[in-house]
C-alpha positions in Angstrom: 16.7 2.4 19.9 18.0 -0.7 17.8 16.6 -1.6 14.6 16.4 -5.1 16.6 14.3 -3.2 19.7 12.0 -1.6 17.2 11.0 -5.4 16.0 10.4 -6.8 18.9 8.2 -3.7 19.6 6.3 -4.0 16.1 6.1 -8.1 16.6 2.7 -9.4 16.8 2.2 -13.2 17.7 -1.2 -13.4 15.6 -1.7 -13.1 11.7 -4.0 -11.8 9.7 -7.3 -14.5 9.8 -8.4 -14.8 6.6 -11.1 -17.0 5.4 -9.1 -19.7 4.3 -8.5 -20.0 8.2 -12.2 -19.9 8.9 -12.7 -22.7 6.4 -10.2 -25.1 7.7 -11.0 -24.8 11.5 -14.7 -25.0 10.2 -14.4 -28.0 7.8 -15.7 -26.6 5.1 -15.0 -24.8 1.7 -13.7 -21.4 1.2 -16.6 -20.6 -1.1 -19.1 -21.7 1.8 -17.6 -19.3 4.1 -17.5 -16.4 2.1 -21.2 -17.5 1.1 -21.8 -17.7 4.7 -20.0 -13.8 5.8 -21.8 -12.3 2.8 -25.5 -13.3 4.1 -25.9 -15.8 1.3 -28.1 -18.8 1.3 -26.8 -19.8 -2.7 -24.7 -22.6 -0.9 -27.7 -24.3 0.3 -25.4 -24.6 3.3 -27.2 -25.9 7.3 -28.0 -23.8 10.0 -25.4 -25.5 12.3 -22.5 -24.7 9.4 -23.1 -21.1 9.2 -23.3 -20.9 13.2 -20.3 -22.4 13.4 -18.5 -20.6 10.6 -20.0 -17.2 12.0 -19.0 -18.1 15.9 -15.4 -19.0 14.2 -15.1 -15.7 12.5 -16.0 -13.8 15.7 -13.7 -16.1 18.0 -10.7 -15.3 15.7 -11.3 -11.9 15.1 -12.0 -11.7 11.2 -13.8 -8.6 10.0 -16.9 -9.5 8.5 -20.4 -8.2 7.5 -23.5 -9.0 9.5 -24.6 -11.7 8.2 -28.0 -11.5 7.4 -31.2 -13.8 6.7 -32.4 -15.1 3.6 -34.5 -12.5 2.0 -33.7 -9.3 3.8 -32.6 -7.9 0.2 -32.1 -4.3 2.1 -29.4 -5.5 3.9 -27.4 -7.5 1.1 -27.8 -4.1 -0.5 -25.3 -2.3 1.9 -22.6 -4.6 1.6 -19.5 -3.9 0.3 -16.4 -6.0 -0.7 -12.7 -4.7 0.3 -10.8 -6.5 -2.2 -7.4 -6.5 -0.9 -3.8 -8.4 -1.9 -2.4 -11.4 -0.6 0.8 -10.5 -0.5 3.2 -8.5 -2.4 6.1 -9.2 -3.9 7.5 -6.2 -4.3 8.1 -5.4 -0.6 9.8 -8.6 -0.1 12.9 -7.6 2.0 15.1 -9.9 4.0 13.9 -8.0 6.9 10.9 -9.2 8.7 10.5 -5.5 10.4 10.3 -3.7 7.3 7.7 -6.4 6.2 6.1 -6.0 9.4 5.5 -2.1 9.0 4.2 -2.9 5.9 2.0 -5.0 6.9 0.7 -2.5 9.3 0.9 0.1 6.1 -2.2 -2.1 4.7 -3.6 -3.0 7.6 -4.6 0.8 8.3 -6.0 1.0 4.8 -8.0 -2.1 5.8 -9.3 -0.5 9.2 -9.7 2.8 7.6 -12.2 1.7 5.3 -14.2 -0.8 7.4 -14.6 1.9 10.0 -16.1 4.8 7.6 -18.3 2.2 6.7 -19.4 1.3 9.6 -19.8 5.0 10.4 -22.2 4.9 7.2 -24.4 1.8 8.2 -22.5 0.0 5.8 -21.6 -4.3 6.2 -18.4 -5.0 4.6 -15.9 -7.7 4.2 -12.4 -8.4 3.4 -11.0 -10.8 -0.1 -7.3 -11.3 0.1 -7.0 -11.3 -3.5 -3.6 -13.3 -5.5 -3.8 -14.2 -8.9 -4.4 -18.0 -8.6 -7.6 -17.2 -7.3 -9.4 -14.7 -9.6 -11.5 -17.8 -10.0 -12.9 -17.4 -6.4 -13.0 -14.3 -6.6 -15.6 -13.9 -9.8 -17.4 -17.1 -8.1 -17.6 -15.2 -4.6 -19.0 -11.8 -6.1 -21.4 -14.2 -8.1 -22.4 -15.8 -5.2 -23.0 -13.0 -2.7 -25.4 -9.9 -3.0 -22.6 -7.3 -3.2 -23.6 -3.5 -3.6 -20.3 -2.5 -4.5 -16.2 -3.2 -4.6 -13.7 -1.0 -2.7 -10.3 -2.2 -4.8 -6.8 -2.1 -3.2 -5.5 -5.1 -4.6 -3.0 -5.0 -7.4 -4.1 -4.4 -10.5 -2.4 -6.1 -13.1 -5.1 -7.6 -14.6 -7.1 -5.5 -16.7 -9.7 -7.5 -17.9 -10.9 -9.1 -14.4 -11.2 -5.3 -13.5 -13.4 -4.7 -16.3 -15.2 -7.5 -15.3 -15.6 -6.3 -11.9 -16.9 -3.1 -13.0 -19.4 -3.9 -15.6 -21.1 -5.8 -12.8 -20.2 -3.5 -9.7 -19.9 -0.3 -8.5 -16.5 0.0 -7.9 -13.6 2.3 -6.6 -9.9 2.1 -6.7 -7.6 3.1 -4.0 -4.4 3.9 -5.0 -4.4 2.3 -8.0 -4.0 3.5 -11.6 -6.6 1.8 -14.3 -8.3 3.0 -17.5 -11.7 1.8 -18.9 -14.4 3.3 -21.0 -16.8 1.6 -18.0 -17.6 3.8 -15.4 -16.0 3.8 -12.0 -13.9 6.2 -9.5 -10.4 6.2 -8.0 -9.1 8.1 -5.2 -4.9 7.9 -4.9 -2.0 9.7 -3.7 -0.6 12.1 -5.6 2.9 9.9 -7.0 4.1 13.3 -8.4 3.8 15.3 -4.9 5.3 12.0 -3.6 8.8 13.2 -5.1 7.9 16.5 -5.8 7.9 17.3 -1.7 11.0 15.4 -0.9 13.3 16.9 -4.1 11.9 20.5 -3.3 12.9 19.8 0.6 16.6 18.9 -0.6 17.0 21.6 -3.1 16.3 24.2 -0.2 19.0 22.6 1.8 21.4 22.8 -0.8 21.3 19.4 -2.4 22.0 19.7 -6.2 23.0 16.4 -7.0 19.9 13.9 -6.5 19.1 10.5 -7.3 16.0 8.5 -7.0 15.1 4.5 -6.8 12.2 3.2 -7.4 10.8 2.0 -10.8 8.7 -1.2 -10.7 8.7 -2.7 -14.6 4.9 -2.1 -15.5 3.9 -0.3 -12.5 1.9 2.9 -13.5 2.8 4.8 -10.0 6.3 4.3 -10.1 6.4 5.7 -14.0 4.6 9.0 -12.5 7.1 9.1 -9.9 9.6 8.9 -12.5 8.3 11.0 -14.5 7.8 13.8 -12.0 11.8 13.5 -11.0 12.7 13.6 -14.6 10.7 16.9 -15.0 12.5 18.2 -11.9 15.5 17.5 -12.8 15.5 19.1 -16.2 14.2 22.3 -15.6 16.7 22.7 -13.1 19.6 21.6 -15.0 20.8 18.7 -12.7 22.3 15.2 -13.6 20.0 12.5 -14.1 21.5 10.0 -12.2 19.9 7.1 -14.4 22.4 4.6 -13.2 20.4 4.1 -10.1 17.2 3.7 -12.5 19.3 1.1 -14.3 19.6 -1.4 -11.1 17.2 -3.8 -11.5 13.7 -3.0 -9.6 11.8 -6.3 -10.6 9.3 -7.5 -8.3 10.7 -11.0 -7.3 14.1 -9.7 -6.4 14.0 -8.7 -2.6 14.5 -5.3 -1.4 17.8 -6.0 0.7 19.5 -6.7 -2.8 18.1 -3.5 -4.6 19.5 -1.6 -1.5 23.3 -3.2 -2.0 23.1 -2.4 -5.3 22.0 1.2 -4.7 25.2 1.6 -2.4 27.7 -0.2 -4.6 26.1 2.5 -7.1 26.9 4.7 -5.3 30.2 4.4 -3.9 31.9 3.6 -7.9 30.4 7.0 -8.8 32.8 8.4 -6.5 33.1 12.3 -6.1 30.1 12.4 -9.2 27.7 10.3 -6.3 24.8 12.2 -5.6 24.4 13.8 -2.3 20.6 12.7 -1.4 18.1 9.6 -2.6 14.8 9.7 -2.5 13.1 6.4 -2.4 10.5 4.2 -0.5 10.7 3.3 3.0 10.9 0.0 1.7 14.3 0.5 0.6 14.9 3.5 2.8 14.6 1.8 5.9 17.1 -1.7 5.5 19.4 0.7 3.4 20.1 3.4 6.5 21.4 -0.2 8.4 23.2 -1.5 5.4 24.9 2.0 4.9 26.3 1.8 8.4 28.0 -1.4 7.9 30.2 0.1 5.0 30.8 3.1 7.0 28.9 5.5 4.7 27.6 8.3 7.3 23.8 9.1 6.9 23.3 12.3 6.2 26.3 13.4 6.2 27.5 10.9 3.2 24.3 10.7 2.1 20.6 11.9 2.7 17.6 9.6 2.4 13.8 11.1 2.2 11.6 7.8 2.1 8.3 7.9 1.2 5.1 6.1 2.8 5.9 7.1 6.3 5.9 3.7 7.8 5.8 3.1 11.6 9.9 2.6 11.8 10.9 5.9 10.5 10.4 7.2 13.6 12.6 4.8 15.8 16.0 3.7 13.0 18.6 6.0 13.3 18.7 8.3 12.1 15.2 9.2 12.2 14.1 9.1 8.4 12.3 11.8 6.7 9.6 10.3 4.7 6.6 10.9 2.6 3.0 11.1 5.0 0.2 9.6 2.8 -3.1 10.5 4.0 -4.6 7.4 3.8 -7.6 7.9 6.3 -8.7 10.7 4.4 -8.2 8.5 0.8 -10.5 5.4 2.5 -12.8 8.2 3.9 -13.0 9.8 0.2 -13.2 6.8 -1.5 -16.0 5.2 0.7 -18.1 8.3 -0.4 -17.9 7.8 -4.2 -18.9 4.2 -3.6 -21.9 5.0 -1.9 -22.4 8.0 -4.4 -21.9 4.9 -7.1 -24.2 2.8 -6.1 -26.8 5.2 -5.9 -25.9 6.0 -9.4 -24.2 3.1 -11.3 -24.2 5.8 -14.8 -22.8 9.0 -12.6 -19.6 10.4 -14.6 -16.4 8.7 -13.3 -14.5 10.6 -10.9 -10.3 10.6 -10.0 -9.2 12.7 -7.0 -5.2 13.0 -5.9 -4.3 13.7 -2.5 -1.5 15.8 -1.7 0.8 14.1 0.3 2.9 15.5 2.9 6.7 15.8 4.0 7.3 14.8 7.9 10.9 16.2 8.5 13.4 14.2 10.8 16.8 14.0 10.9 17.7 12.0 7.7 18.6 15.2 5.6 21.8 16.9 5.6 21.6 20.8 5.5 24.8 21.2 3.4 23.8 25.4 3.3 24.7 25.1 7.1 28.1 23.0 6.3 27.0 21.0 9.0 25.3 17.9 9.7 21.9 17.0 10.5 21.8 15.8 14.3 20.5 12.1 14.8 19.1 10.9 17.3 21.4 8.7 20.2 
């Protein structure tokens, strides 16, 4: 299967509804809807307005709370918001596919959460969250009768999260934040995340490693970094910082990181390392680009990705990539909200998942002095 047949299988012809959508099919402000999906009456909006915004929200699919009457306070009180980004930046790629899967990628955080809550008798909804509107935001948690904030968005901004959660229960999910208020996090282990992948290629004889991946300001990626560095040294191998010298900055997309990784690459010559370990962002466009220069993956080169997006299973070759558990981080981190805000002073808590390695065909056994097969 082509890169191109994979797309057209991964395609969707709807988008995410979000309720900016609501509120221009509906005629009405933003604010009003999420006033309106969050049970709220502070809008002083008519009964014919929130039927219409609710019917709206239904008719297009938008995941949403029950909305509730004025006064049933018991209700409000098991409502949770899933704050979530708008977009991000750095999995900009050139490559609607990969942007696709990604999409996707979020998306089962999204559904992962709202269903365990459901499971738990809890009403939820969704704020796409950018940084032009951290305005809304603080005027929609104001507005609405929120019990607590599941937070997924990205977290450069330190003060509106301390804001957040010196008014909220709250819970981060896969993020990396430190306050003196309480509040709990549940992640992925970013050291297992390389860990797994440069154990895998030292048992198949790969001594000469790389790895890509280091977001300016990005706590994750400096863990990652960290953990490869550790590696590295207590094994005696090259740090291959000129790949950690190629510019990772969030507005540059991912399809130029990856032709810089390979020009990298091929001037280091015989010294180029044998195996790159790097996200399936970059993984994924960079097994296509690599064919166009007539660099053989694995045999030239093997590639572990991490994040185990959909397409890893259907490029060639297959990639071996990183499985993060996210159903069992939403699942984890819906508990400690609902242990939080039964107990808004309980002892903050951070739990890292392990990760796991899902083995395909991207990997070169070079003890076997033969290549890894691909799939046709």
């Amino acid at each position: 299967m082509t890169i191109y047949d994979f797309y057209i299988l991964m395609r969707r012809p709807s988008k995410t509804v979000t309720q900016a959508h609501i509120a221009l099919r509906a005629g009405v402000s933003q604010s009003a809807v999420s006033a309106i999906l969050a049970g709220s009456n502070s809008r002083n909006v008519s009964s014919d307005t929130r039927a219409r915004v609710l019917a709206l929200a239904e008719e297009l699919g938008y995941l949403t709370r029950k909305s509730s009457s004025p006064g049933d306070s018991d209700t409000h009180r098991r409502n949770v918001l899933i704050v979530e980004s708008h977009t991000s930046s750095s999995r900009r790629t050139n490559e609607e596919w990969v942007e696709i899967a990604y999409q996707g990628f979020t998306g089962k955080i999204l559904t992962s959460s709202g269903e365990y809550l459901q499971q738990q008798g809890v009403g939820f909804s969704v704020f796409q969250f950018k940084d032009s509107e951290k305005n809304s935001l603080t005027q929609w948690l104001a507005d609405s009768d929120i019990a607590g904030v599941l937070w997924h968005a990205e977290d450069s901004d330190s003060a509106l999260l301390h804001w957040v959660a010196s008014r909220f229960p709250l819970v981060l999910l896969n993020r990396d934040w430190q306050s003196s208020i309480p509040f709990d996090s549940v992640g992925i282990s970013q050291e297992q995340n390389i860990l797994l992948a440069a154990e895998h290629l030292w048992a198949q004889g790969h001594r000469r490693i790389a790895t890509f991946g280091h977001q300016p300001g990005n706590p994750l990626c400096r863990r990652r970094m960290a953990a490869y560095t550790q590696f590295v040294e207590e094994r005696g191998l090259r740090n291959y910082r000129e790949f950690q010298e190629i510019s990772d900055a969030p507005h540059v997309p991912a399809i130029e990181k990856v032709t810089a990784i390979l020009e990298t690459w091929s001037r280091l010559g015989s010294e180029a390392p044998t195996a790159l370990i790097t996200g399936d962002v970059f993984a994924l466009p960079l097994l296509q680009k690599a064919q166009t220069l007539g660099i053989s993956i694995p045999a030239d080169l093997s590639v572990i990705g991490f994040d185990n997006t959909a397409p890893c299973s259907f490029v060639t070759p297959a990639l071996t990539s990183i499985e993060e558990p996210l159903e069992e981080m939403c699942r984890i981190a819906v508990d400690l909200l609902l242990r939080r805000i039964a107990d808004h002073s309980a002892a903050s808590v951070a739990v890292q998942i392990c990760p796991h390695l899902v083995i395909r065909h991207s990997v070169h056994d070079l003890l076997q002095r033969n290549p890894a097969p691909t799939i046709a």
